[in-house]
C-alpha positions as CSV (number, residue, x, y, z in Angstrom):
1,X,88.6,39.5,142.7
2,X,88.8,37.2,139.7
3,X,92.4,35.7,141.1
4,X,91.0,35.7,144.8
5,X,87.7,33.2,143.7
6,X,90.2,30.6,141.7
7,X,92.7,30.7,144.4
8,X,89.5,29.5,146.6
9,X,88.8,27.0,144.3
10,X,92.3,26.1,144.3
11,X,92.4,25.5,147.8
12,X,89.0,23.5,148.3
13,X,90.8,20.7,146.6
14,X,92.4,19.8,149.8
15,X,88.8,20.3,151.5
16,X,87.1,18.3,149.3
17,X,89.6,15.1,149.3
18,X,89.4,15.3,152.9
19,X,85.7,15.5,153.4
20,X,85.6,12.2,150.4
21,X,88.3,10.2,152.8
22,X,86.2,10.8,155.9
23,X,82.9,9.8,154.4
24,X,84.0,6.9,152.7
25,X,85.8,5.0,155.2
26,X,83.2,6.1,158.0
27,X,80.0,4.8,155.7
28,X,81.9,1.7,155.7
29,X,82.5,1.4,159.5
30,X,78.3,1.4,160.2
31,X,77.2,-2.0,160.2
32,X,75.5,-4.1,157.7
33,X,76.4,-3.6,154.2
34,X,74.4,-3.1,150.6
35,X,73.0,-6.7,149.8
36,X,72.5,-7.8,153.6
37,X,68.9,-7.7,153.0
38,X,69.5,-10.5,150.0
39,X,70.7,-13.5,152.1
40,X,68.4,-15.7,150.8
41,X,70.7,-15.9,147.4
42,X,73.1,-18.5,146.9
43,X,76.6,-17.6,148.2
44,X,77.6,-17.7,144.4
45,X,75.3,-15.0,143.2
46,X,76.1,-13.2,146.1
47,X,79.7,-13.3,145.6
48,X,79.2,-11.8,142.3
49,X,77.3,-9.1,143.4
50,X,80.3,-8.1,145.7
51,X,82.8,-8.5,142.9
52,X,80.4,-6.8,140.8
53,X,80.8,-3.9,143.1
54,X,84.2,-4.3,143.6
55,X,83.5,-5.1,147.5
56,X,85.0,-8.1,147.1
57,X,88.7,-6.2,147.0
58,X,90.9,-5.1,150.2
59,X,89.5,-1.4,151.2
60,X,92.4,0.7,150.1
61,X,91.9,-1.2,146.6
62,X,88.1,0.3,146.5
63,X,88.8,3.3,148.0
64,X,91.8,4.0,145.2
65,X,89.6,3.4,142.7
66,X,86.9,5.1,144.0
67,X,89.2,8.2,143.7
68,X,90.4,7.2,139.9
69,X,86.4,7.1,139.1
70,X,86.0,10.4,140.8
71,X,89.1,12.2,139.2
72,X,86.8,11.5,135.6
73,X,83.9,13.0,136.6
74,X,82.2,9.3,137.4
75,X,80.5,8.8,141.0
76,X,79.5,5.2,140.2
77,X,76.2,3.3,140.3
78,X,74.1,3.0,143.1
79,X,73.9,-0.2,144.8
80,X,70.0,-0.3,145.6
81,X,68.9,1.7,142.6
82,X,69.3,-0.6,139.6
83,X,70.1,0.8,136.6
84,X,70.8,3.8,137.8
85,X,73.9,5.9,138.4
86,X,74.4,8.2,141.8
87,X,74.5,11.1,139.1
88,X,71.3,10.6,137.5
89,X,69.7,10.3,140.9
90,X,71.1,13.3,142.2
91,X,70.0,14.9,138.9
92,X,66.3,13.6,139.5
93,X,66.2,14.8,143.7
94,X,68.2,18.0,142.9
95,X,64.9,20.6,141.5
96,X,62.8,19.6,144.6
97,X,65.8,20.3,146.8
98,X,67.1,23.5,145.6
99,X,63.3,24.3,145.1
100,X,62.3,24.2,148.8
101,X,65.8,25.4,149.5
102,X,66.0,28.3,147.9
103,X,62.8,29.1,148.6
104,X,62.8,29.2,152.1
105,X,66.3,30.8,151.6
106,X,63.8,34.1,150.4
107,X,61.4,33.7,152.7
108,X,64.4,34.0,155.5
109,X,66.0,37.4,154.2
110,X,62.8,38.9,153.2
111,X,61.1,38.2,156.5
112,X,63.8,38.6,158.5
113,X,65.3,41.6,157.3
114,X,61.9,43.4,157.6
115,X,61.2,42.4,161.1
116,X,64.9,43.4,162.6
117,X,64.2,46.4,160.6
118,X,61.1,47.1,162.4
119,X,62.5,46.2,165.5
120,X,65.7,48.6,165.4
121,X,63.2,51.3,164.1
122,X,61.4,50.9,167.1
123,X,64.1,49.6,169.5
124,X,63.8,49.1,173.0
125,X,59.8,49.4,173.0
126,X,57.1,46.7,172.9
127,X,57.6,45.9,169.1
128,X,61.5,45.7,169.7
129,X,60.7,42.8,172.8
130,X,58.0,41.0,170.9
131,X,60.3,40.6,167.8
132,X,62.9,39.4,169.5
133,X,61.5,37.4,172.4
134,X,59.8,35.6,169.0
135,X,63.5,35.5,167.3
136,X,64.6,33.8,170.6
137,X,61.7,31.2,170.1
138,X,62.6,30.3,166.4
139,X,66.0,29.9,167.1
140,X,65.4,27.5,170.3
141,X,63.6,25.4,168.7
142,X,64.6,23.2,165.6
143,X,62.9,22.6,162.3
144,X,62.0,19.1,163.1
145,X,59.7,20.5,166.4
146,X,58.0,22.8,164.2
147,X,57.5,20.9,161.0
148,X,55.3,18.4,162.6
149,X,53.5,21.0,164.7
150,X,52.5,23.3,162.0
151,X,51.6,20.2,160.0
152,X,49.0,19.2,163.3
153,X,47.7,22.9,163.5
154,X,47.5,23.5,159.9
155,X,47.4,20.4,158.1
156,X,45.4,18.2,160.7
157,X,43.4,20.3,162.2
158,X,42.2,23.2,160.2
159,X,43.0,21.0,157.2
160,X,44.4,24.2,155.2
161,X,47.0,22.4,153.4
162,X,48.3,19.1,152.7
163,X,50.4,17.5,155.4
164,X,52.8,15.5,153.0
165,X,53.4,15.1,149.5
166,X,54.8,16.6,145.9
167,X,52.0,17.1,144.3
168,X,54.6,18.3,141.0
169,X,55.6,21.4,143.1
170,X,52.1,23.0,143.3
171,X,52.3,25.7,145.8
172,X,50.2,24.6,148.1
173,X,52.4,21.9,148.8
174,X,55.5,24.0,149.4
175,X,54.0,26.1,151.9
176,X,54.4,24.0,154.9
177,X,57.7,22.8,154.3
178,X,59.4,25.9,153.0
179,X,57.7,27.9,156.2
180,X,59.0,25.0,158.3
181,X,62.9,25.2,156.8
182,X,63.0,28.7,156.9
183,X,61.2,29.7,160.6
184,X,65.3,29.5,162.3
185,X,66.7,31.4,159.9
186,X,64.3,34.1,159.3
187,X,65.2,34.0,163.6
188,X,68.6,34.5,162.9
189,X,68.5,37.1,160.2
190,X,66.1,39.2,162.1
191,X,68.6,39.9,165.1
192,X,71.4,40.1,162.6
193,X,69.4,42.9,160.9
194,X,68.0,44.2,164.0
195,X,71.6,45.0,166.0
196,X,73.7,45.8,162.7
197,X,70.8,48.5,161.6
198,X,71.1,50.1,164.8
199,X,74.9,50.1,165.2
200,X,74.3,51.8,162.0
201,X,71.5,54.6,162.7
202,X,73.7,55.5,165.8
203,X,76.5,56.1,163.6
204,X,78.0,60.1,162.7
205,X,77.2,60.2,159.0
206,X,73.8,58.6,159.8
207,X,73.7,61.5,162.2
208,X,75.0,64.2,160.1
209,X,72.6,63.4,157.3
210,X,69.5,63.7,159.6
211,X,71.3,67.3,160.4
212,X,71.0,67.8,156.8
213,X,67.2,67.7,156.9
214,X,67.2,64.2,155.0
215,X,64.2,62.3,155.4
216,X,64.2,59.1,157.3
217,X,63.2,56.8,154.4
218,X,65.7,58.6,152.5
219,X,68.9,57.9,155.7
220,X,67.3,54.5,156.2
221,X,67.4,53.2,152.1
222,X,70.2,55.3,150.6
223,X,72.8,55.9,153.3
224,X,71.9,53.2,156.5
225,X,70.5,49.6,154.4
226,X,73.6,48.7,152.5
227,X,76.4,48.7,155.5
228,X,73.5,47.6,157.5
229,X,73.1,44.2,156.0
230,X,76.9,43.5,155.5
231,X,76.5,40.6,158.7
232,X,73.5,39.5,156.7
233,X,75.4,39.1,153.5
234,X,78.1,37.6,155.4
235,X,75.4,35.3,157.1
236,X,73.7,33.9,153.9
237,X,76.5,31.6,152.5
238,X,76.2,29.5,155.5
239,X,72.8,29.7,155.7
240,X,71.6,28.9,152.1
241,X,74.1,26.1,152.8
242,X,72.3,25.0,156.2
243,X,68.5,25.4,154.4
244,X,69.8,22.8,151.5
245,X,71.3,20.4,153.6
246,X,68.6,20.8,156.5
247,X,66.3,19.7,153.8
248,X,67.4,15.8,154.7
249,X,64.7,16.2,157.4
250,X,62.2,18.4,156.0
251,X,62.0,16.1,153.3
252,X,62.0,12.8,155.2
253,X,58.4,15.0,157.3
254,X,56.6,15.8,154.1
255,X,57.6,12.8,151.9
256,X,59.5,15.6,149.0
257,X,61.1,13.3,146.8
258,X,64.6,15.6,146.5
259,X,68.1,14.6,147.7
260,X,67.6,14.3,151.2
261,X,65.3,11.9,151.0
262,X,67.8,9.8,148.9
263,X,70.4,10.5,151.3
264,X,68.7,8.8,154.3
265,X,67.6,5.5,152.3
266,X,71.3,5.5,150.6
267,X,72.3,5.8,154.9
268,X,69.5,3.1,155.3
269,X,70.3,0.7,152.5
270,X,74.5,1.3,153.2
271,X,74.3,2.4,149.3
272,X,77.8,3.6,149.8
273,X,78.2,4.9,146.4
274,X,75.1,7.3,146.7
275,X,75.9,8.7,150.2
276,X,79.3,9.5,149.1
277,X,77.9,11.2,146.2
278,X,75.6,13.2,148.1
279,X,77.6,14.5,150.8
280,X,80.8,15.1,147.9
281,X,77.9,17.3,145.9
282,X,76.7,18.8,149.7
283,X,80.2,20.1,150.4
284,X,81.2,21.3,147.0
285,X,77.5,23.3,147.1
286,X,78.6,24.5,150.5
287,X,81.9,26.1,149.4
288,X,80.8,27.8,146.2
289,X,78.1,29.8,148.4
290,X,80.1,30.6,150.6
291,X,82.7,32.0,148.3
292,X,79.7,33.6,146.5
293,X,78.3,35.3,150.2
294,X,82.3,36.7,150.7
295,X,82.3,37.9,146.9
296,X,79.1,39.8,147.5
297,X,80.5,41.2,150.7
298,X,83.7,43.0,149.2
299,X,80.9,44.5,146.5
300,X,78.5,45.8,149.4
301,X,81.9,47.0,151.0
302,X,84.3,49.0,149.2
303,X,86.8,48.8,151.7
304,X,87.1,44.9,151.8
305,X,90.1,44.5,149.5
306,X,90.7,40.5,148.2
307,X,94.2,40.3,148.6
């Protein structure tokens, strides 16, 4: 296992360098560029912001040293935040991020897995439909439909909770945006849950140890639960992946001060430095869970060998 997770380190090198080349010749391709919305200086002072920056050189110049900065460990300044470096800003965004994120990540598997689980328990009879037809619904419609209807209904109009803010994290404030993020998935995981688990209880050793006079709590923890949530397992790399990153609009709804919110003004402002930082630090994130999701796989399932 140990030589299977550093030859998949070994080979998002390739991925990586790739996903930098794309995003830094494509941010540079929008229009506009970091100090158009300075004009009014002198053309000497602006000249020296661009050579400042190094935007003054041919592209393949700043884009080879771009690489030579990255290869130390250094993703630059940002162009719009003075005195700030894309690292520190990533480091201040990152806790609310991974906070919402990985919050709503639990809120998907816990919720999810309990009502596929009630739903192959009860399979093809009213609570089977309703969950479903409901799983259908979540999944139809996206995270930025809901967030601003539950913030009307809840926020608005019962005035329950806040309809925006940080407020330091309180709880209160989460609510609404970690439900929001997390409403798809726990769509998804539920009819992952709900058609492995009863692939499963339809199976012969789930059969012979009912013969056995085991009792269903028993069949459904001990013998059915693990091999039934190997597609969930296999499911929540990319989906702790999709609830960070799908944070760039939750955030934007709610006013959270985490990365996505800096990643849309960086877009905004063509603060080139901080949107390739961002989207480098989004696809490294987005590999390790994802390596961590087939890991956990191979322990769930004996059989998986990593070869």
């Amino acid at each position: 296992m140990f030589r299977y997770a550093v030859a998949r380190l070994l080979g998002a090198i390739p991925t990586l360098f790739a996903l930098v080349t794309i995003a830094f010749f494509l941010v540079r391709l929008a229009p506009g560029g970091p100090f158009d919305d300075e004009r009014q200086l002198p053309p000497e002072i602006e000249a020296n912001l661009q050579r400042a920056y190094n935007l003054d050189a041919p592209l393949t110049s700043q884009y080879l040293r771009y690489l030579g900065d990255l290869a130390r460990g250094d993703l630059g300044p940002s162009f719009k935040y003075k005195d700030y470096s894309v690292a520190e800003l990533i480091a201040t965004g990152l806790p609310a991020t991974l906070r919402i994120g990985l919050s709503a990540l639990v809120v998907a598997v816990l919720a999810g897995v309990f009502c596929g689980a009630v739903a192959a328990l009860r399979r093809n009879g009213w609570v089977d439909r309703v969950v479903m037809t409901l799983a259908m619904t979540g999944i139809a419609i996206p995270n930025f439909v809901v967030a601003p209807a539950l913030t009307l209904l809840l926020g608005v109009y019962l005035r329950l909770l806040p309809v925006g803010g940080w407020g330091d994290g309180a709880f209160r404030f989460l609510i609404l945006p970690v439900v929001a993020l997390a409403l798809p998935k726990i769509a998804y995981v539920a009819r992952l849950t709900r058609g492995s688990l009863a692939e499963v209880l339809g199976s012969p050793y789930i059969r012979t140890a009912r013969a056995k006079g085991l009792r269903g709590t028993t069949i459904l923890v001990r013998h059915a639960a693990r091999a039934a949530l190997l597609p969930v397992v296999s499911y929540l790399g990319p989906t702790a992946a999709a609830l960070l990153t799908g944070s760039v609009v939750i955030e934007q709804i709610f006013g959270i001060p985490g990365l996505g919110r800096y990643f849309v003004q960086g877009a905004l402002n063509r603060d080139y430095t901080l949107v390739l930082g961002i989207v480098l630090f989004y696809g490294t994130l987005i590999i390790l869970l994802n390596l961590l999701a087939d890991l956990a796989y191979g322990w769930l399932d004996p059989r998986v060998r990593y070869d």
